[in-house]
VMD Tcl script that builds the backbone (N, CA, C; Angstrom):
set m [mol new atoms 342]
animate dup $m
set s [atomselect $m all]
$s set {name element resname resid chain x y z} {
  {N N UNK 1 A -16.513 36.388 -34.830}
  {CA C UNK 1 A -17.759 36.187 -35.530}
  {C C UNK 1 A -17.980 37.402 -36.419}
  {N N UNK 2 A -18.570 37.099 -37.533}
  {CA C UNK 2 A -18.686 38.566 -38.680}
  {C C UNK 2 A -19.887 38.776 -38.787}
  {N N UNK 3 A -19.695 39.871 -38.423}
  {CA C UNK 3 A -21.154 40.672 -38.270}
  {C C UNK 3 A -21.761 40.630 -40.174}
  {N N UNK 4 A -23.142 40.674 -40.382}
  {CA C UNK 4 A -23.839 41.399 -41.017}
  {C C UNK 4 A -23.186 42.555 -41.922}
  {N N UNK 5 A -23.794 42.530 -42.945}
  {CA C UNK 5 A -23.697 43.699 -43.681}
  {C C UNK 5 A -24.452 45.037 -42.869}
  {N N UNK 6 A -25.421 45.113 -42.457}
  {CA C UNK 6 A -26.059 45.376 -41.957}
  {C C UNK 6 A -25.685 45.572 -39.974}
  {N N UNK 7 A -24.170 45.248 -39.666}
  {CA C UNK 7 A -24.121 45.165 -38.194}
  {C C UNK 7 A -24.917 44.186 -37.436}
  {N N UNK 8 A -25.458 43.113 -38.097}
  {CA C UNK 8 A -25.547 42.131 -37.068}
  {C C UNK 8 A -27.175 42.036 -36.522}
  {N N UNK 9 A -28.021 43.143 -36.897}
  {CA C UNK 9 A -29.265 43.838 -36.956}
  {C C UNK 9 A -30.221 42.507 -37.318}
  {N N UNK 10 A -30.398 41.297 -37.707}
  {CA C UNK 10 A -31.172 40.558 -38.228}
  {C C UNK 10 A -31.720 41.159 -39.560}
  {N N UNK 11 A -30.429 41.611 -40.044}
  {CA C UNK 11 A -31.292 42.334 -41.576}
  {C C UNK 11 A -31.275 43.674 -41.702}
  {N N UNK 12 A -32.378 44.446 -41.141}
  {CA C UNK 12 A -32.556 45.732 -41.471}
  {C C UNK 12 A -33.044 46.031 -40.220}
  {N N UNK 13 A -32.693 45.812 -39.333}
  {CA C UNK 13 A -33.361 46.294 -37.774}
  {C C UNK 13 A -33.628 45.576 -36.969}
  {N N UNK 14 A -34.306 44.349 -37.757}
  {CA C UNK 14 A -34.889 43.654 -36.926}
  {C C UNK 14 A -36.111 43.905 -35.954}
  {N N UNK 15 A -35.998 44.662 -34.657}
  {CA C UNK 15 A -36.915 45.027 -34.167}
  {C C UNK 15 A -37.873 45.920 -34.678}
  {N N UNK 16 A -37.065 46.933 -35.319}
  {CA C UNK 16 A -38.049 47.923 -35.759}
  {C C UNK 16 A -38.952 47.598 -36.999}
  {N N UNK 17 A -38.368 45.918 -38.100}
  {CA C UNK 17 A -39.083 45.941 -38.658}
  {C C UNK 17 A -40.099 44.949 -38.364}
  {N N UNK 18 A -40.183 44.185 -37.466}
  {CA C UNK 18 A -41.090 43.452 -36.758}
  {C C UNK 18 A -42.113 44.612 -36.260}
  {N N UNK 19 A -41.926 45.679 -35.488}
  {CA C UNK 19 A -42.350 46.465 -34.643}
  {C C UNK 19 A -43.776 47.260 -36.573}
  {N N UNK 20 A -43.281 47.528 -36.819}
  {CA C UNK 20 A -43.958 48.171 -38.589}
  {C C UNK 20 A -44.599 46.691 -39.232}
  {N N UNK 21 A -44.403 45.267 -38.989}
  {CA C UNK 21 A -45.485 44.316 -39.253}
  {C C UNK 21 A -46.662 44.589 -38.323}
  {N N UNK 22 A -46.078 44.929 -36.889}
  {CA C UNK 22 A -47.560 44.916 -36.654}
  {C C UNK 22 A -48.403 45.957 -36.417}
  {N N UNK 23 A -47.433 46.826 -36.877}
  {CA C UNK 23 A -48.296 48.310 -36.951}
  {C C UNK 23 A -49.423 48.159 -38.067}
  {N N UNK 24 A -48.957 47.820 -38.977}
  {CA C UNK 24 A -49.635 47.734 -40.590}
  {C C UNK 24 A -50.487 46.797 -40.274}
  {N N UNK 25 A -50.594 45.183 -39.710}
  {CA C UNK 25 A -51.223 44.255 -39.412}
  {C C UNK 25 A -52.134 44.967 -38.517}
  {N N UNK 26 A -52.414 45.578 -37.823}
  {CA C UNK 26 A -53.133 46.702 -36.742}
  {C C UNK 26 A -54.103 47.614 -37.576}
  {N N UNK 27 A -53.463 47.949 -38.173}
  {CA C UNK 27 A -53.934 49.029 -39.063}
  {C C UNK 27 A -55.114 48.834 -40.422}
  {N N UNK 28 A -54.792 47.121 -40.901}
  {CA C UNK 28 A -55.197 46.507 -41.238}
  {C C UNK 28 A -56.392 45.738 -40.784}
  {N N UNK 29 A -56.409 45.762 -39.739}
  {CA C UNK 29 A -57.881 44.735 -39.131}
  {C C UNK 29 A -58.493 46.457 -38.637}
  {N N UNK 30 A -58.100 47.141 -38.674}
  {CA C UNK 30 A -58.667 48.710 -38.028}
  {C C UNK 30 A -59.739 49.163 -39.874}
  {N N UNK 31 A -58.769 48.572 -40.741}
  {CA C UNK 31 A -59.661 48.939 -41.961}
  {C C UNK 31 A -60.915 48.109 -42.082}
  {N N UNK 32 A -60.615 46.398 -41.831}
  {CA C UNK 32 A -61.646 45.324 -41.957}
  {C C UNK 32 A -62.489 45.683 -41.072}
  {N N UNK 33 A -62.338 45.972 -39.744}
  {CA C UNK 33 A -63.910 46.223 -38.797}
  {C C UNK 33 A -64.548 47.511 -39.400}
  {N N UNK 34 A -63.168 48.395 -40.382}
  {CA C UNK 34 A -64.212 49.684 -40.300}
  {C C UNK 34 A -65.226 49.520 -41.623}
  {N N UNK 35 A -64.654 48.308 -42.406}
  {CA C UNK 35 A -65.077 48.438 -43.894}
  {C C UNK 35 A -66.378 47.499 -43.661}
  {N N UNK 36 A -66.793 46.701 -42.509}
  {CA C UNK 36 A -67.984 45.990 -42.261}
  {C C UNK 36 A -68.386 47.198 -41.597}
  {N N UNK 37 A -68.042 48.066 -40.636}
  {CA C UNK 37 A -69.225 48.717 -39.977}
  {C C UNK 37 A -69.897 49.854 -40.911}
  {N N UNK 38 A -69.340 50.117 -42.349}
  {CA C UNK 38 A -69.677 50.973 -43.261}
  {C C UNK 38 A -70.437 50.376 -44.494}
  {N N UNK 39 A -69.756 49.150 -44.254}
  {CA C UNK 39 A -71.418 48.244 -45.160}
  {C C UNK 39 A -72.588 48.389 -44.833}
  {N N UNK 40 A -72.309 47.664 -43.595}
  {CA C UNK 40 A -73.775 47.784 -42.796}
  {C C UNK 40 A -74.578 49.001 -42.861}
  {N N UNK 41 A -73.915 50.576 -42.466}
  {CA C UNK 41 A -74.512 51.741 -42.814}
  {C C UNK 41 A -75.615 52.287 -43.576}
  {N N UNK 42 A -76.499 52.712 -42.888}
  {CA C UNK 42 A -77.608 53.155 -44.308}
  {C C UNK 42 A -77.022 55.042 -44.406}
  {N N UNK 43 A -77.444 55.627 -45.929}
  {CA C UNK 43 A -77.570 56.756 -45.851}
  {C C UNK 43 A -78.849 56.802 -46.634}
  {N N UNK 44 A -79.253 58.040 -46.369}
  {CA C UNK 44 A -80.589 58.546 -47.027}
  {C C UNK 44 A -80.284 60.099 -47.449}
  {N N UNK 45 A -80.957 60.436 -48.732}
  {CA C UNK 45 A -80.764 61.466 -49.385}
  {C C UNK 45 A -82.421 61.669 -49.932}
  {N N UNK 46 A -82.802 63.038 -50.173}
  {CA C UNK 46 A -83.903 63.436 -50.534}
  {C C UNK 46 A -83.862 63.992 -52.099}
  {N N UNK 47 A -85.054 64.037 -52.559}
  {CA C UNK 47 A -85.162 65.336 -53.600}
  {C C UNK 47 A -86.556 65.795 -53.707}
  {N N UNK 48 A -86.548 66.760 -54.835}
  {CA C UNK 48 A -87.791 67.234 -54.834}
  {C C UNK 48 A -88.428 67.718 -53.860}
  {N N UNK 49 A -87.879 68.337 -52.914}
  {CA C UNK 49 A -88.765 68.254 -51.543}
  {C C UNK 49 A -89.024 67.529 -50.637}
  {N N UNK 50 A -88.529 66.654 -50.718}
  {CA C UNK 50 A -89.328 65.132 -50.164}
  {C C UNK 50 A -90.240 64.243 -51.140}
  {N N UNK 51 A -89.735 64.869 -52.044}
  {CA C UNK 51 A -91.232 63.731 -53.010}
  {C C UNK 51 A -90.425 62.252 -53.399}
  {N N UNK 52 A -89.345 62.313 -53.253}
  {CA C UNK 52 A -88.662 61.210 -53.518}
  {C C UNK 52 A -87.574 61.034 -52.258}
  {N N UNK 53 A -87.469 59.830 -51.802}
  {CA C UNK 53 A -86.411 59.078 -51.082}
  {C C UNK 53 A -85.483 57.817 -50.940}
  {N N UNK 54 A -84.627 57.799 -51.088}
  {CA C UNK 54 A -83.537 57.053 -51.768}
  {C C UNK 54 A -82.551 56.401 -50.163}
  {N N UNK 55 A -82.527 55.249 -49.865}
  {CA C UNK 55 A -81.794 54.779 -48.798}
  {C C UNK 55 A -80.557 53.819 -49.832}
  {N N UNK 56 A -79.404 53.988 -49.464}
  {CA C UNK 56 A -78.658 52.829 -50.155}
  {C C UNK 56 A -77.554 52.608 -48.690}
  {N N UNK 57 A -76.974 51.382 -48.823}
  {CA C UNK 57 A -75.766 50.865 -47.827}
  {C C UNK 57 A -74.845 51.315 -48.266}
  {N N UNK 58 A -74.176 50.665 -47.060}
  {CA C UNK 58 A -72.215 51.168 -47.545}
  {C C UNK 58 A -71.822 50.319 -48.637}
  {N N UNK 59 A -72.512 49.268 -49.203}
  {CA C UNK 59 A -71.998 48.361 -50.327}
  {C C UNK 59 A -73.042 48.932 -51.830}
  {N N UNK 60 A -73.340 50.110 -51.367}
  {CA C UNK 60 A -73.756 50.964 -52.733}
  {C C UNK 60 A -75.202 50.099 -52.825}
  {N N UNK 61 A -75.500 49.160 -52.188}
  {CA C UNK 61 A -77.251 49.032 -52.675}
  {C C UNK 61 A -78.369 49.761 -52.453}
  {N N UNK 62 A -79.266 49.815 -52.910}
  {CA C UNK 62 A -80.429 50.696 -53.110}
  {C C UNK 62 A -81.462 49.722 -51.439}
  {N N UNK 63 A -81.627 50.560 -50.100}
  {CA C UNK 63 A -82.161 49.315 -49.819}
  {C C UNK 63 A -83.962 49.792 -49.577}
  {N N UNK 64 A -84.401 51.075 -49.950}
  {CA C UNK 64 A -85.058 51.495 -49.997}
  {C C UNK 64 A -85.219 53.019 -50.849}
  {N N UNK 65 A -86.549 52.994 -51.632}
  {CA C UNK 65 A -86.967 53.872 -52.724}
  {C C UNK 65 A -88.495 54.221 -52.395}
  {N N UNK 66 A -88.533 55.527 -52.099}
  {CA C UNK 66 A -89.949 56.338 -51.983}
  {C C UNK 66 A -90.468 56.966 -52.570}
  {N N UNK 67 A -91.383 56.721 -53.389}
  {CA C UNK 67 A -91.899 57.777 -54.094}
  {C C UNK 67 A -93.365 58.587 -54.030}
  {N N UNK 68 A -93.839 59.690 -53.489}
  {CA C UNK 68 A -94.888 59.912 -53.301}
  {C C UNK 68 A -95.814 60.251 -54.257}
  {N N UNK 69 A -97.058 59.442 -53.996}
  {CA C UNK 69 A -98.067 59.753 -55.193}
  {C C UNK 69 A -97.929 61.395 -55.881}
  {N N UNK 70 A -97.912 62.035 -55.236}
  {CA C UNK 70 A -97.914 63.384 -55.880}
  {C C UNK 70 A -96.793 63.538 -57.075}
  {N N UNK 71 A -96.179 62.841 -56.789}
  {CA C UNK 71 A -94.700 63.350 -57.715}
  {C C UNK 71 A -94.555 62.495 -58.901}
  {N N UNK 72 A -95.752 61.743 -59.196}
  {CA C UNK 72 A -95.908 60.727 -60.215}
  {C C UNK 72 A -96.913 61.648 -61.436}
  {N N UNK 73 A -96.569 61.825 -62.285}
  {CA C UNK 73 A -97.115 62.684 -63.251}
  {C C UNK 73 A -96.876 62.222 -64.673}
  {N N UNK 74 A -98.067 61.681 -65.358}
  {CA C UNK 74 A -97.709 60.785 -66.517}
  {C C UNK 74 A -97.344 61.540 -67.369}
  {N N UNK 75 A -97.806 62.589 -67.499}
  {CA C UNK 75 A -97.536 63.751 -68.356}
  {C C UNK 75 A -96.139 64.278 -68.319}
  {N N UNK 76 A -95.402 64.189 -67.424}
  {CA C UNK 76 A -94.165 64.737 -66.949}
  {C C UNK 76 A -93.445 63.170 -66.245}
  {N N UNK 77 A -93.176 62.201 -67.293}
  {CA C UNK 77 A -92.204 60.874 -66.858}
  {C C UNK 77 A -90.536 61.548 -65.936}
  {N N UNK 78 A -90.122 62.682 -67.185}
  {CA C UNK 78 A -88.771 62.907 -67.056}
  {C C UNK 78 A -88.781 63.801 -65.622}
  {N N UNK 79 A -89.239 64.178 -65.178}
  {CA C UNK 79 A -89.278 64.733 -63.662}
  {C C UNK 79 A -88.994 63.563 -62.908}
  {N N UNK 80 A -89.710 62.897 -63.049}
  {CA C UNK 80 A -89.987 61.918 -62.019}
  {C C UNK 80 A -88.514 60.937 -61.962}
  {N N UNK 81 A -88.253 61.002 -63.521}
  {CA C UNK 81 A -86.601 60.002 -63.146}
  {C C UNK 81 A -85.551 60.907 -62.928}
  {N N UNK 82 A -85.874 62.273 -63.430}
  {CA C UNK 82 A -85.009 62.754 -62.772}
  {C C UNK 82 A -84.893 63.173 -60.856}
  {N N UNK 83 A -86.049 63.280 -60.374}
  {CA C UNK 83 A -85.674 63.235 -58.912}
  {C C UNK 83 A -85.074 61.640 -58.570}
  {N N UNK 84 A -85.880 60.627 -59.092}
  {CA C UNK 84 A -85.221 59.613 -58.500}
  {C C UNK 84 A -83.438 59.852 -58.817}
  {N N UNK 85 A -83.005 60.191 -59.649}
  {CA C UNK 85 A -82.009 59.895 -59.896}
  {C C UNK 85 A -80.667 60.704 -59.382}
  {N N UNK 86 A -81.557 61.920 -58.882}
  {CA C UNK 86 A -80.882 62.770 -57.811}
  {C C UNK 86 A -80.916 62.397 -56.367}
  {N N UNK 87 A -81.969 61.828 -55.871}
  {CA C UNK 87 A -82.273 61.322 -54.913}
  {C C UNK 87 A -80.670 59.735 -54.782}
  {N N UNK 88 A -81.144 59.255 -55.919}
  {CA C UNK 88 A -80.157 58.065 -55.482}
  {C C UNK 88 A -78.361 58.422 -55.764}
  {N N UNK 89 A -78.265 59.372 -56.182}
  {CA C UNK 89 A -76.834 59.792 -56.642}
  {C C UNK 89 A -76.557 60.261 -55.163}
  {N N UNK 90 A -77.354 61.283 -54.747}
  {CA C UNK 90 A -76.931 61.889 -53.175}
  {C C UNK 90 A -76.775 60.867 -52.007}
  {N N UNK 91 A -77.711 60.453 -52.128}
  {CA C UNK 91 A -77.165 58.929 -51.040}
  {C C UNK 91 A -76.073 58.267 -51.726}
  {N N UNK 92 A -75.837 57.532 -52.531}
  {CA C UNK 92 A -74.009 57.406 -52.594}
  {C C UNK 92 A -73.115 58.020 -52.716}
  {N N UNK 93 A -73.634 59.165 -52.994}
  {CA C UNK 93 A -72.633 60.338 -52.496}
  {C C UNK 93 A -71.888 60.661 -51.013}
  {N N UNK 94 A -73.438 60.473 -50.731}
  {CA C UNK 94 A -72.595 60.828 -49.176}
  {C C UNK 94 A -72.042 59.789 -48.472}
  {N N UNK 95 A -72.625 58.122 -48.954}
  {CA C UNK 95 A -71.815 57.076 -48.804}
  {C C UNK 95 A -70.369 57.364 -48.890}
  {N N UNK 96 A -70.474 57.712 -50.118}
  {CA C UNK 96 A -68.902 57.379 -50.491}
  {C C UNK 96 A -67.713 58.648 -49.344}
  {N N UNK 97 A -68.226 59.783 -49.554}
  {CA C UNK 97 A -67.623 60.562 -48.656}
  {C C UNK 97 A -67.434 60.378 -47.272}
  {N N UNK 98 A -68.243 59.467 -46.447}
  {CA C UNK 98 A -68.579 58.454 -45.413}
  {C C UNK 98 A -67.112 57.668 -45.132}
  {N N UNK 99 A -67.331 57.089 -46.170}
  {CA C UNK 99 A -66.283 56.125 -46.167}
  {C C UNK 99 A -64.822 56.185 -46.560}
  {N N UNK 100 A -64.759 57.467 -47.628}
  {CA C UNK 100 A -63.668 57.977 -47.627}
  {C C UNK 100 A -62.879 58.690 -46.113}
  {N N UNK 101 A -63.950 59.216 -45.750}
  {CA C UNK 101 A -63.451 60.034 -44.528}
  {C C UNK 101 A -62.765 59.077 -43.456}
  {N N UNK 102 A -63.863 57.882 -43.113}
  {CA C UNK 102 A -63.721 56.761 -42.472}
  {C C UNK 102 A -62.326 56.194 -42.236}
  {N N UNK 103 A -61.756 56.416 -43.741}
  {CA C UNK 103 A -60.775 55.202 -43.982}
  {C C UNK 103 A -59.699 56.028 -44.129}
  {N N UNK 104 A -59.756 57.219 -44.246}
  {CA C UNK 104 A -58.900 58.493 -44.496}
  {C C UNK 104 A -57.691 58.608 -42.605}
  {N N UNK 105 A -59.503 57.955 -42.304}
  {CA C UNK 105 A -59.089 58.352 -40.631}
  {C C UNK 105 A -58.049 57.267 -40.014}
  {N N UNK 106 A -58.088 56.112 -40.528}
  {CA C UNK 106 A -57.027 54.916 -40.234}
  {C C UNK 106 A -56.168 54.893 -41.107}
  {N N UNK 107 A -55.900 55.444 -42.249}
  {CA C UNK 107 A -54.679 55.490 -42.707}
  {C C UNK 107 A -53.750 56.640 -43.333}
  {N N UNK 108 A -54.555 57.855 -42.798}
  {CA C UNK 108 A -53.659 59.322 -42.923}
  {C C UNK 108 A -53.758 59.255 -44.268}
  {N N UNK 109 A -54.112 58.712 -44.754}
  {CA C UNK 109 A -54.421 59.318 -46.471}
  {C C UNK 109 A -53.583 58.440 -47.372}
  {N N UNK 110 A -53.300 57.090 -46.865}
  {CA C UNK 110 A -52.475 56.299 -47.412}
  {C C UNK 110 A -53.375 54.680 -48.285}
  {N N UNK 111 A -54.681 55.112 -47.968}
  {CA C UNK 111 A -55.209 54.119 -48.329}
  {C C UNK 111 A -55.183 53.357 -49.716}
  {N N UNK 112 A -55.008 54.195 -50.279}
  {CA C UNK 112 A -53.906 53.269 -51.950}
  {C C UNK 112 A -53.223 52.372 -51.696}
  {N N UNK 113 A -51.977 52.920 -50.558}
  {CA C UNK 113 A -50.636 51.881 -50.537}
  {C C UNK 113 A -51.085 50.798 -49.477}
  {N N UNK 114 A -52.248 50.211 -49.109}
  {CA C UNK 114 A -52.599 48.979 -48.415}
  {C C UNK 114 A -53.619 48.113 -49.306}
}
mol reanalyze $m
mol bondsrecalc $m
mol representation Tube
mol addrep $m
């Protein structure tokens, strides 16, 4: 009987490459539970002191915005969008670093190549 190019291996190993489907397939549902439990996530970021507060999810929505009477100044509009807008940059900020870290953590830094 004639072996394989390969020695007879079912290819390229065979076991070992069955054994790396389900590593990756593993690794893979390890990203899907982690990428719902980071949706779900709220972060919150401040500015101004507290005069403004900014909640967004792991899917980048805004799911709450605070603004305290004090920090409303008709005279001064551009303050006011500018805290909001620091306020909401820092909460997806730290989202995103959240989730980078998250996902950093199940795939050693390979998360491109999946």
């Amino acid at each position: 009987m004639a072996k394989g190019r390969f020695g007879g291996m079912g290819g390229m190993g065979g076991g070992n490459m069955q054994q790396l489907m389900r590593q990756a397939q593993k690794m893979q549902e390890q990203l899907a539970k982690t990428q719902e439990e980071l949706d779900e996530k709220i972060y919150e970021a401040q500015s101004g002191g507290g005069m403004v507060m900014c909640k967004v999810n792991g899917k980048r929505e805004i799911t709450e915005l605070v603004i305290k009477p004090e920090a409303v100044d008709p005279d001064d509009v551009e303050m006011l969008e500018d805290l909001v807008m620091a306020a909401v940059n820092e909460a997806l900020r730290i989202g995103e670093e959240t989730r980078e870290a998250a996902m950093g953590a199940i795939t050693g830094g390979m998360g491109g190549l999946l």
